[in-house]
C-alpha positions in Angstrom: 65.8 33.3 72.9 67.4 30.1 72.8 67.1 28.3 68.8 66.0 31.9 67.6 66.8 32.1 63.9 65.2 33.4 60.8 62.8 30.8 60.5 61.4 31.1 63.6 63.1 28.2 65.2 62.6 25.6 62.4 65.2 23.4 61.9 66.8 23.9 58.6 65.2 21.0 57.1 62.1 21.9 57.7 62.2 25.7 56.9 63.4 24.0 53.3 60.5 22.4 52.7 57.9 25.2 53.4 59.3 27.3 50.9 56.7 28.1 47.8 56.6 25.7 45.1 56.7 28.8 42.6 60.2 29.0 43.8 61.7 25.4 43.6 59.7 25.3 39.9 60.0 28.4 38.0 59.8 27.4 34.9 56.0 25.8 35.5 53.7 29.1 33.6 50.6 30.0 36.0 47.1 28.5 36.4 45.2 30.4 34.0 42.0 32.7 35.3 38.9 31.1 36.5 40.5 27.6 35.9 39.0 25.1 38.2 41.0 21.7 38.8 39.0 18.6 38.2 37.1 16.7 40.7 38.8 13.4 41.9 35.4 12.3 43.4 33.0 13.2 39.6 31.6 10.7 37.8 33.6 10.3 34.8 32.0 12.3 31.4 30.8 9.7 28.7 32.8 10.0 25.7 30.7 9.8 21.9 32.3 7.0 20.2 31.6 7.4 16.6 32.3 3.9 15.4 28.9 3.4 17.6 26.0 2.4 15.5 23.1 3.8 16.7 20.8 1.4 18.2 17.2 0.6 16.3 14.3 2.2 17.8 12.0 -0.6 19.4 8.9 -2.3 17.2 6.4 -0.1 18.9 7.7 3.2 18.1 8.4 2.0 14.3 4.9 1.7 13.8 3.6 4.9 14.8 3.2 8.0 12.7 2.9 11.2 13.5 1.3 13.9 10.8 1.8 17.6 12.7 -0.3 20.3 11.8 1.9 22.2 9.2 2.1 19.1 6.8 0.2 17.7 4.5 0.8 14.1 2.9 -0.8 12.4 0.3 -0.6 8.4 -0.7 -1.1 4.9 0.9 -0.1 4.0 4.3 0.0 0.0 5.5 1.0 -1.7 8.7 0.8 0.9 10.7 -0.2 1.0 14.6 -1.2 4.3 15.1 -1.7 7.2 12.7 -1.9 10.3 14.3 -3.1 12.9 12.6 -3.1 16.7 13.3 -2.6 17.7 10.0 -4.2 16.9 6.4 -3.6 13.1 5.0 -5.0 12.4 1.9 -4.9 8.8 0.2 -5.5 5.5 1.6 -4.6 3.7 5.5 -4.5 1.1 6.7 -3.9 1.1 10.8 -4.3 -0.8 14.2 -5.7 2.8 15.3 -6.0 6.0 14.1 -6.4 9.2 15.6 -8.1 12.4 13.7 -7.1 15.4 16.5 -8.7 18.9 16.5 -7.7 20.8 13.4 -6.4 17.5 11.4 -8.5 16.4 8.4 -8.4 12.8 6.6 -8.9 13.0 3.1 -9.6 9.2 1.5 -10.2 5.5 2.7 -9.2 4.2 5.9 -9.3 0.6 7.5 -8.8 0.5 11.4 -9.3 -1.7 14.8 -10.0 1.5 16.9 -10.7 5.1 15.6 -11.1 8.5 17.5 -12.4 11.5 15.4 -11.7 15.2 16.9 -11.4 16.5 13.6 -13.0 16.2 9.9 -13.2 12.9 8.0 -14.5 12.6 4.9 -14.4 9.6 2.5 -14.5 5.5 3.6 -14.2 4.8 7.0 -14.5 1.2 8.4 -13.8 0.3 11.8 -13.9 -3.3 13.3 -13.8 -2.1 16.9 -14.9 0.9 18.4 -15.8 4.3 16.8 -15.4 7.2 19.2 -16.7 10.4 17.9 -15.3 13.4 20.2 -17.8 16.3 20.6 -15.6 18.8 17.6 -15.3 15.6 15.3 -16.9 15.7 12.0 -17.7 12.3 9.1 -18.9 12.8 6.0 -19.2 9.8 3.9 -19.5 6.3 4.6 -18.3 4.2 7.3 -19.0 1.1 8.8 -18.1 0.1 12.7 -18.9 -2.4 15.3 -19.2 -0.2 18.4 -20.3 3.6 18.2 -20.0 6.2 21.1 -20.5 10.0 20.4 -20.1 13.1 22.8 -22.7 15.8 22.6 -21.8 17.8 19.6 -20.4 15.4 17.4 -21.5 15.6 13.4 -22.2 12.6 10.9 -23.5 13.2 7.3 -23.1 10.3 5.7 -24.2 6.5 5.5 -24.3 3.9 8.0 -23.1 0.2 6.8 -23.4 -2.9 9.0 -20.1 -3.8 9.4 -20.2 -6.8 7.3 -21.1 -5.0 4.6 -18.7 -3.0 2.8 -19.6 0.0 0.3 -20.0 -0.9 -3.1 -17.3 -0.1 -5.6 -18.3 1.8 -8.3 -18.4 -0.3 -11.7 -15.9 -0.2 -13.7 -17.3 1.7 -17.2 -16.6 -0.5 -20.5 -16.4 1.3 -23.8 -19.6 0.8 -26.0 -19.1 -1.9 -28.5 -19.3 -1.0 -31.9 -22.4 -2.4 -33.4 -22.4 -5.2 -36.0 -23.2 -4.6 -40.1 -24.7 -7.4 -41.5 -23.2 -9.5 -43.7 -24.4 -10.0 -47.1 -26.2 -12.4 -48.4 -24.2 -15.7 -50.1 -25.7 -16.3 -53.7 -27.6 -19.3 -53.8 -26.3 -22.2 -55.4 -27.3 -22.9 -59.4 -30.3 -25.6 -59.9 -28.9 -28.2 -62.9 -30.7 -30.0 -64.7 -30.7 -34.0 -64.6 -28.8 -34.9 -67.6 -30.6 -37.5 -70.0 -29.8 -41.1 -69.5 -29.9 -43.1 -72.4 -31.8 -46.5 -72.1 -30.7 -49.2 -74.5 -33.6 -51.3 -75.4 -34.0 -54.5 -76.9 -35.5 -55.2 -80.3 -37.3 -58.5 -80.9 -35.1 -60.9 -83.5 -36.5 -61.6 -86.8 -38.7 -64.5 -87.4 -37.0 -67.9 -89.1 -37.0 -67.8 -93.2 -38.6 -71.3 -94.6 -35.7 -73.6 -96.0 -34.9 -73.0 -100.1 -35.6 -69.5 -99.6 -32.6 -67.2 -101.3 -32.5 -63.5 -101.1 -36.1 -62.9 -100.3 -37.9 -65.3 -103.0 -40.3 -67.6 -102.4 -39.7 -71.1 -102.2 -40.5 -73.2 -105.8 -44.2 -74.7 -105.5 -43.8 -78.4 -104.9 -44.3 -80.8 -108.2 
């Protein structure tokens, strides 16, 4: 028919242009196997940037601690939020609240707002707030609160303080003083004599010799 040609009546400029682009670039190697071109309209992926410092964790998150039921601490805890406990703690806390769950034991002295026992306590425990005994909780010891609520099954073995009263600490044991010898007697001092005075005393003069007297004679009788 009329325009018939090998590329089925295209003009030649055309036909060109639908050749395969495997042919006008041959030396471009193949799209490998399941290869999957990207997505113009995907978010972009976030890229790690290592000169990133990681940010701080907020203030509420740095003040709780968490004790999980493999691990066992021992020593002295202050400023704390909350103390969670599902392990064993031994030593000395002081928290905003702490929390004894099932299976956890607290070993030691502890000085809360709030506490809520599930599990065994067993030393000090005072509590200006409220003390909420679960129905598996155990406290042996002494403790002191300012509100008490227990569930049916709870266990205390200890002593009850008024809260304003704290338990007394244990006195502090001296070593014995070694006693005192006496000390000997001082020698008392020598009595002296009194040492004679001598008294000078005054002898009476002689009495007048008569006139013509010489060397003791008596005077010539008168004529």
């Amino acid at each position: 028919m009329f325009g018939s040609s090998k590329t089925g009546g295209q003009p030649p400029e055309r036909a060109k242009a639908a050749e395969p682009i495997s042919e006008q670039f041959d030396d471009i190697p193949p799209m490998p196997a399941g290869f999957t071109p990207p997505n113009p309209t995907a978010p972009p992926k976030k890229t790690f940037n290592f000169s990133e410092r990681s940010k701080p964790a907020p203030a509420d998150d740095a003040a709780h601690l968490y004790i999980g039921a493999n691990i066992r601490l021992k020593g002295e805890i202050a400023g704390c939020d909350v103390m969670r406990v599902e392990g064993v703690y031994e030593g000395i806390t002081k928290a905003r609240q702490l929390v004894l769950c099932p299976g956890g034991t607290f070993l030691g002295t502890a000085e809360v707002e709030e506490a809520e026992i599930e599990g065994v306590f067993e030393g000090i425990l005072q509590v200006r707030g409220r003390l909420y005994l679960r129905k598996s909780g155990r406290i042996r010891g002494t403790f002191s609160y300012g509100q008490l609520e227990i569930e049916r099954g709870g266990e205390i073995d200890g002593r009850i303080l008024p809260f304003d009263k704290k338990p007394a600490a244990k006195p502090v044991e001296r070593p014995a003083e070694p006693a005192k010898t006496a000390e000997p007697a001082k020698p008392a001092a020598p009595i002296v004599a009194p040492q004679p005075v001598a008294v000078a005393v005054a002898r009476p003069a002689p009495p007048p010799r008569p006139a013509g007297a010489v060397n003791g004679s008596s005077p010539a009788p008168a004529a």
